[in-house]
N, C-alpha and C positions, 0 to 999 in steps of 0.2 A: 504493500500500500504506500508504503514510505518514497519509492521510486517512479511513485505515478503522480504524486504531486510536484507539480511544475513551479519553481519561483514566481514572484511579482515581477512584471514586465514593468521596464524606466524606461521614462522618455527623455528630450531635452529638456521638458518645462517640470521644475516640480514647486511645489509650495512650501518652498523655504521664505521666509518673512522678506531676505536680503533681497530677493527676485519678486516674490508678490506683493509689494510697496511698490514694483517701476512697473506693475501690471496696470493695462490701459484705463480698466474696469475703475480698478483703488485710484488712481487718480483722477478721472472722471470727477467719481462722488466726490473726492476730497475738493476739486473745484469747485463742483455745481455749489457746496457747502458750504466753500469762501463767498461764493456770488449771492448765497440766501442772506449770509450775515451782514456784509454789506448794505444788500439793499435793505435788508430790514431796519437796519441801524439809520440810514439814509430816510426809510419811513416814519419811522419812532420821530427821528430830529426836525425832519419837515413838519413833520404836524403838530410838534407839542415845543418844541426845542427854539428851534430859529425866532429871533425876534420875539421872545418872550424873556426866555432862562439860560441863551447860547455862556458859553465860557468867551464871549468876547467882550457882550458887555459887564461880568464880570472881570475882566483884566481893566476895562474903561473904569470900572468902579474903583479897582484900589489906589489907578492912578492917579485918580481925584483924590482920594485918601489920602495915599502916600504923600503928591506932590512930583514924584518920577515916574518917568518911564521905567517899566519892566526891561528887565535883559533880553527875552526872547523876541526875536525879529516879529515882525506885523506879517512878515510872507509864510512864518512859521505858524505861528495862532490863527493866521487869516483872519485877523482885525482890520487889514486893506481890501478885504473883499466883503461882497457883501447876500445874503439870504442862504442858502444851500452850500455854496462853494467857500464858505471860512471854516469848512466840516473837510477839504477835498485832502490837505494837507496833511492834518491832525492822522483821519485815517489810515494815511501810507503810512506814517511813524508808528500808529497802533500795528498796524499788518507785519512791520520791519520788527518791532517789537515784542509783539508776538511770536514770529517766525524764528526768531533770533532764540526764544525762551524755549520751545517747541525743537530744536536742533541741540541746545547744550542739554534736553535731557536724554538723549539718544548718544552722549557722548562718556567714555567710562568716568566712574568715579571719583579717579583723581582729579583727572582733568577737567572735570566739573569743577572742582575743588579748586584748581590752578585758575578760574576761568574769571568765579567769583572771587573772588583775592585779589587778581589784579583788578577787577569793576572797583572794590570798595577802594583798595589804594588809590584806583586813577581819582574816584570821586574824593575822598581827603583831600588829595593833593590841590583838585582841582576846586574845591570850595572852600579849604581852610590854607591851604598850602603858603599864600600871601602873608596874612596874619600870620602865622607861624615864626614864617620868616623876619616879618619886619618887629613883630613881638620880639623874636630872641635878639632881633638887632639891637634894640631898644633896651633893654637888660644889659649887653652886654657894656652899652656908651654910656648909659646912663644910670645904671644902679637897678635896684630892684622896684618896681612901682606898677603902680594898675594903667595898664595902657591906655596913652593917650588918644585921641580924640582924631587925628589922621592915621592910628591904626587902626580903633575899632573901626572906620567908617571902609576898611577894606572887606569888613565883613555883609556889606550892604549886598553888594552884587552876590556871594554865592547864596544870602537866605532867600533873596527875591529869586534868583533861579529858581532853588527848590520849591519856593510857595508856589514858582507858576509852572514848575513841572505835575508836583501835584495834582495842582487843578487840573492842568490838563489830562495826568493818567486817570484822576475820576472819573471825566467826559468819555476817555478812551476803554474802560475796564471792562465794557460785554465786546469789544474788539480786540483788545488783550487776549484774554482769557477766551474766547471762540476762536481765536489761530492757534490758541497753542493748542486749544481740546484736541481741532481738526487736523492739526499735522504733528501733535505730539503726541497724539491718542490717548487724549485725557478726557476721561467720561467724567470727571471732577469739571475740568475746562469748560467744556460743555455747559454742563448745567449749571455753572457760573454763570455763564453766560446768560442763558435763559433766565435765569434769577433775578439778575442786575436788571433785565430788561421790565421781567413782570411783576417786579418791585418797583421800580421808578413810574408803571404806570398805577400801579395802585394807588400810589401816594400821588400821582398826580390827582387822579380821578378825587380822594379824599378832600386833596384840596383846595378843587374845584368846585366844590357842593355849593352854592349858593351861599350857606349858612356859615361856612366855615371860611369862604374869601372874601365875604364882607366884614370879619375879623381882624382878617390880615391888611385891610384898607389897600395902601397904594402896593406893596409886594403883591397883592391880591388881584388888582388890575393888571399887571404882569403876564400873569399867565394865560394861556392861550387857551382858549374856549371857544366851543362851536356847537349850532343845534345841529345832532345828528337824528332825530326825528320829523320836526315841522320842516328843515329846507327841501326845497322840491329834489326829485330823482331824478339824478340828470345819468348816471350809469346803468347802461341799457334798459332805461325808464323806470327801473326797481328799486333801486338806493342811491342815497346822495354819495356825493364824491366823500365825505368823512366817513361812512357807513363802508366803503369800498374801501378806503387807506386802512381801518382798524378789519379789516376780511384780510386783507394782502398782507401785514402785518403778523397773522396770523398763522397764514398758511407760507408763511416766508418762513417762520419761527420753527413750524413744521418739517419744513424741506430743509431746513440747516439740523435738526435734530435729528431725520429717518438717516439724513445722508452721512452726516456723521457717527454715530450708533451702527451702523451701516454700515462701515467701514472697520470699527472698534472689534467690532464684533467675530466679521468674517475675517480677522485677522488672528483674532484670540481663538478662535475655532483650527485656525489652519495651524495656527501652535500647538495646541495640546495632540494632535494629531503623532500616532506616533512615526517614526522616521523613515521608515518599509510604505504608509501610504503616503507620505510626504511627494514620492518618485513614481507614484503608481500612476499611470495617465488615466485613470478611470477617477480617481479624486482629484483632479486635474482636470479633466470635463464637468467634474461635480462644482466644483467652484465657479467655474465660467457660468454653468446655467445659473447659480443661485446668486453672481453680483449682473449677471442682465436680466435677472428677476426684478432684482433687487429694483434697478436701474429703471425698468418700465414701468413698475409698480409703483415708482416714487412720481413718477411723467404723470402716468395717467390719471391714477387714483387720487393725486392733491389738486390736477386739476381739475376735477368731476368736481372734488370739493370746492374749488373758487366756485363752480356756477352752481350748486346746489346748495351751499350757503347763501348765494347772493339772490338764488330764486327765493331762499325761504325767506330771508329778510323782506324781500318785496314783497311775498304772494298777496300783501292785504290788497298792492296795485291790481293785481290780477284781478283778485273778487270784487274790485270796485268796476273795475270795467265790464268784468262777469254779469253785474247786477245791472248797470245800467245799461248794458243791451237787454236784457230780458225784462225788467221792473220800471226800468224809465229812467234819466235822471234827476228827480228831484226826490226819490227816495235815494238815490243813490248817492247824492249831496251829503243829505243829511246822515246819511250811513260812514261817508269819507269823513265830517265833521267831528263825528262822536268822540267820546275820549277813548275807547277801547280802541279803536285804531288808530292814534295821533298815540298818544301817548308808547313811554317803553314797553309794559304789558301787554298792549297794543301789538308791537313788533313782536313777542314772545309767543302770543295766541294763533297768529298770523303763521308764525315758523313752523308752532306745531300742528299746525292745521295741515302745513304743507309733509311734513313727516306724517302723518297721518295718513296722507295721500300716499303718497309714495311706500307705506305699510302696505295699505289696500293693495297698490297693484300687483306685489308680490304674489298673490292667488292667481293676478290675471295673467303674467307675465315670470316667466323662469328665468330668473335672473344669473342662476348659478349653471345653467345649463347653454345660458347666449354666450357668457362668456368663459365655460369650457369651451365651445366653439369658436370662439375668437383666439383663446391659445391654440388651441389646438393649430388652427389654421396659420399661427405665426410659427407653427414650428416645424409645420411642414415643409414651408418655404426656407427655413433655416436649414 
């Protein structure tokens, strides 16, 4: 029996981690992932951020404070530009910085160690190093004494650095921490990321309440505010453009989590695998089909969801229109009037009315059977 079983057949390709990270598939996701976070981050800032609570006119505020200009250039902060694009900059340094964090964990650990030790020296040197120097000068010409007043004032430029490095890694920390999740494969990273983001909307949302920003008086005028209910539907006649940014928002949040998870995942799978199926080309096919699963299933199924979200937000337009073809419009007025449709509740009865629908036609319609034939059909042609 022992001379009838045959070895595992190797191929070229096998799923060692050094070779399946430069596979087409893993980097795919790892982009489409950079391109969700981005733009989400891009969505978040245009709609609640710019011209309300930007970190630029924050930098304008302490300059009035201080009296100085901050160290960091205006092309750096993009305090010379102005709506979306003082965000264009900030970004690359998040990505660079990121990326940067995300590569020294993938490096051994001394040289991690070598990596950060030079960082903290360069920055000593680089923020106290002056003082230091002109301190001990100062001692050594003039005795012992508390320094004077043209050496403490060398400590001006490195605090004001760091206060506005700060600031800005605040603004930058769901971009941070989302390059390194997604190229250093940190499922920590990740949901940092995600965190920072639906935290800062909670707390916006909070402190938006009516109740609570007439409180705050002028900080309270500040923030940016919009009726995503009463303004009319200007996005394919079902939701208003704000109703459509916090949907994109959503499903952008989505598509940076499946595709990175995504990624995390089918890598920690291809590791534990033991070294004999590593080289087997039949796990080596197995992979392939399950990151262009992966890959279509993240295309198709998040965009069913943009237009199935954004029908049910609408459908109250639907049934308004429903009614006044059949009833008339002047019941129909007053039906579009009422508060259960204007109001949030409103949008919430409205959404589930449409799941409701779309329940139903499960009896009428074989959902899971259209689209085995739709795989099917794409894999024939494969």
């Amino acid at each position: 029996m022992a001379g009838e079983v045959s070895p595992q057949a190797e191929g070229l390709r096998t799923l060692h981690l050094r070779q399946l990270r430069k596979q087409w598939q893993i980097i795919t996701l790892q982009v489409m992932a950079t391109i969700a976070l981005v733009w989400m981050y891009l969505e978040v800032v245009a709609t609640y951020v710019v011209g309300s609570i930007d970190h630029t006119q924050l930098f304008e505020l302490l300059e009035t404070s201080l009296g100085t200009e901050l160290p960091l250039g205006d092309w750096l902060t993009g305090s010379e530009r102005s709506g979306l694009a003082r965000f264009y900059v900030p970004i690359g340094l998040g990505l660079g910085l990121g990326g940067g964090m995300a590569l020294l964990a993938f490096q051994t650990p001394k040289m991690q160690q070598r990596i950060k030790l030079g960082f903290i020296i360069s920055m000593i040197l680089l923020l106290a190093g002056r003082f230091v120097m002109s301190y001990s000068w100062q001692l050594v010409s003039d005795g012992w004494g508390a320094p004077g007043n043209d050496v403490l004032k060398l400590l001006e430029w490195p605090l004001l650095t760091m206060l506005s490095l700060i600031i800005l890694g605040f603004y930058l920390l769901p971009i941070i921490t989302g390059t390194k999740g997604i190229w250093g494969l940190s499922r920590r990273g990740v949901a940092w990321s995600i965190g920072f983001i639906l935290l800062f909307l909670a707390i916006h949302a909070i402190l938006t309440f009516p109740l609570i920003r007439t409180q705050l008086g002028e900080y309270g005028s500040k923030l940016n505010t919009f009726e995503v209910i009463s303004s009319e539907a200007t996005v394919f006649g079902l939701v208003t453009a704000e109703q459509f940014s916090l949907i994109l928002i959503a499903c952008l949040m989505m598509v940076f989590q499946e595709s990175s998870f995504g990624v995390i995942g089918q890598l920690e799978y291809a590791y534990r695998l033991p070294e004999s199926c590593k080289r087997d080309p039949e796990y080596v096919a197995q992979m392939d089909n399950l990151l262009n699963g992966h890959l279509s299933h993240t295309a198709i199924f998040l965009s069913f969801t943009v237009v199935a979200t954004t029908i049910a937000l609408g459908f109250h337009s639907v049934l308004l229109e429903w009614v006044s073809g059949i009833s008339g419009s002047q019941w129909a007025a007053q039906v579009g009037e009422s508060i259960e449709l204007t109001l949030t509740y409103g949008l919430v009865i409205s959404a589930l009315l449409f799941l409701g629908l779309t329940a139903l036609l499960r009896f009428v319609i074989p959902w899971q059977r259209v689209w085995g034939l739709i795989e099917s059909s794409f894999s024939s042609r494969n």
